[in-house]
N, C-alpha and C positions, 0 to 999 in steps of 0.2 A: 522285639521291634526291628532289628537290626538284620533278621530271619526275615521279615515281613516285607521290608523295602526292598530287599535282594528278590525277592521272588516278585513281587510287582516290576523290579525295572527288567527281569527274566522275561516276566510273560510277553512283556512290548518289544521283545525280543523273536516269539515265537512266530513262525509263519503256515500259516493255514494251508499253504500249499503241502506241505509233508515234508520235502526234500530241499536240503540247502538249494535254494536259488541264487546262483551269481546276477543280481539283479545290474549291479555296475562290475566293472572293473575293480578287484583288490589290491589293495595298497601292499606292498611288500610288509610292513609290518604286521597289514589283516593276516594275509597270507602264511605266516610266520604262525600268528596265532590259530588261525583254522587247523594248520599242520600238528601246531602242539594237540589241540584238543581232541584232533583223532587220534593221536598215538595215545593218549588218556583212557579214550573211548578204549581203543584196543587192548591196552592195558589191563581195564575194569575188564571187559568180554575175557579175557583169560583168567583172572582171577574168579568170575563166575562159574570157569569152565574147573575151577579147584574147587569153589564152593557155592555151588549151584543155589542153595537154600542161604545167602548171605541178602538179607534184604537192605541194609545200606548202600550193598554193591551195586544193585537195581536203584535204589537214589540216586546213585552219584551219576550211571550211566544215564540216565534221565535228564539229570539238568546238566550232563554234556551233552546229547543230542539236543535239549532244550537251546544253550546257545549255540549251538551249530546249526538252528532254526529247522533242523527233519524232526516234524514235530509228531511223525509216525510212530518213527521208532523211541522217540520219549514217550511216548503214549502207551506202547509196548510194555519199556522198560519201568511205569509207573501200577499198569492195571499186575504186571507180573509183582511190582511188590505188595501192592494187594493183593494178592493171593494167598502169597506168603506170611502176609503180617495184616490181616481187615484192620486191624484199630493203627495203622500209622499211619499220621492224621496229615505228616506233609505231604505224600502219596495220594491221598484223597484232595488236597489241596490244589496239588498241581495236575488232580484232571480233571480237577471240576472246573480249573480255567482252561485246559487243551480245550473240552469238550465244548466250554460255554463258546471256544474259539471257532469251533466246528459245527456250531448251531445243534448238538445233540443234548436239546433241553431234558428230557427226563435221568441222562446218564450224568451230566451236569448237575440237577437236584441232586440226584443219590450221592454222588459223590459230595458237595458241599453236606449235606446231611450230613453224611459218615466223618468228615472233617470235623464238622460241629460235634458230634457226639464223643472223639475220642480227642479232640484236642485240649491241652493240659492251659494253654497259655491266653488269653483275656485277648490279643490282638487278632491272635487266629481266630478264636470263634464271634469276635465281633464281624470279619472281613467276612467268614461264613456267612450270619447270619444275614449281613446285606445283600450278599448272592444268592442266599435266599427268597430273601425279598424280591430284590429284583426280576429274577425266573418267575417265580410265582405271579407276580404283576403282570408278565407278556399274557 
C-alpha cells in the first residue's frame, strides 16, 4: 500500500517534457535537494558502471530521475530494467504510467499487462487492471 501511494504521488511528479524544467525559481532548500538527488543519480550511474546487470540499480535511477521530473531518462533507466528482469512488475508499473504520460497507448497496455501478470501484491494488479481499463476504453 505504502509502495502504491509513493509511486502515485511520484507520477504527479513526472513531467512530460523529458528534462527537469525550472518552471519557477528554486527555493534554496529545492535547490539543496535537486543537488542531493543528482549526486544519488551519480552515485547509482557508477555503481552501474560496477554492476551493469544490477536491476534495482536501474530502479532506483529511475525514480531519481522520476523526481528530478527528466522523465526520459527514467524511462531509459526503467525499460533497461526490463530487459534485464521482464517479470519486475514495479518497472512495468512505472512505464506504463511514463508512457500513459506520453500518450504511447499500446506501450502503456503492454507494460500494465506485464505489471498485471508478474505482480505478487492485490494493490498493484488492482491499480493495473484499471489502467487497463481505462486504455482499452479510449
Amino acid at each position: 500500500m505504502k509502495l502504491i501511494i509513493s509511486l502515485l504521488l511520484l507520477i504527479g511528479s513526472i513531467s512530460i517534457a523529458g528534462a527537469a524544467q525550472p518552471a519557477k525559481s528554486l527555493t534554496a532548500a529545492e535547490l539543496a535537494k535537486r543537488q542531493e538527488m543528482l549526486k544519488i543519480a551519480a552515485n547509482i550511474k557508477e555503481s552501474i558502471k560496477q554492476n551493469p546487470k544490477n536491476v534495482e540499480l536501474y530502479i532506483q535511477l529511475g525514480f531519481i530521475y522520476s523526481k528530478l521530473k527528466n522523465i526520459n531518462e527514467a524511462q531509459k533507466a526503467f525499460e533497461t530494467a526490463v530487459r534485464l528482469n521482464p517479470k519486475h512488475s514495479k518497472a512495468h508499473f512505472m512505464l506504463g504510467l511514463i508512457y500513459e504520460k506520453k500518450r504511447l497507448k499500446n506501450k502503456a497496455i503492454a507494460s500494465w499487462q506485464a505489471c498485471l501478470d508478474n505482480a505478487a501484491d492485490k494493490k498493484t494488479r488492482e491499480t493495473a487492471i484499471k489502467h487497463l481499463h481505462f486504455l482499452r476504453a479510449k
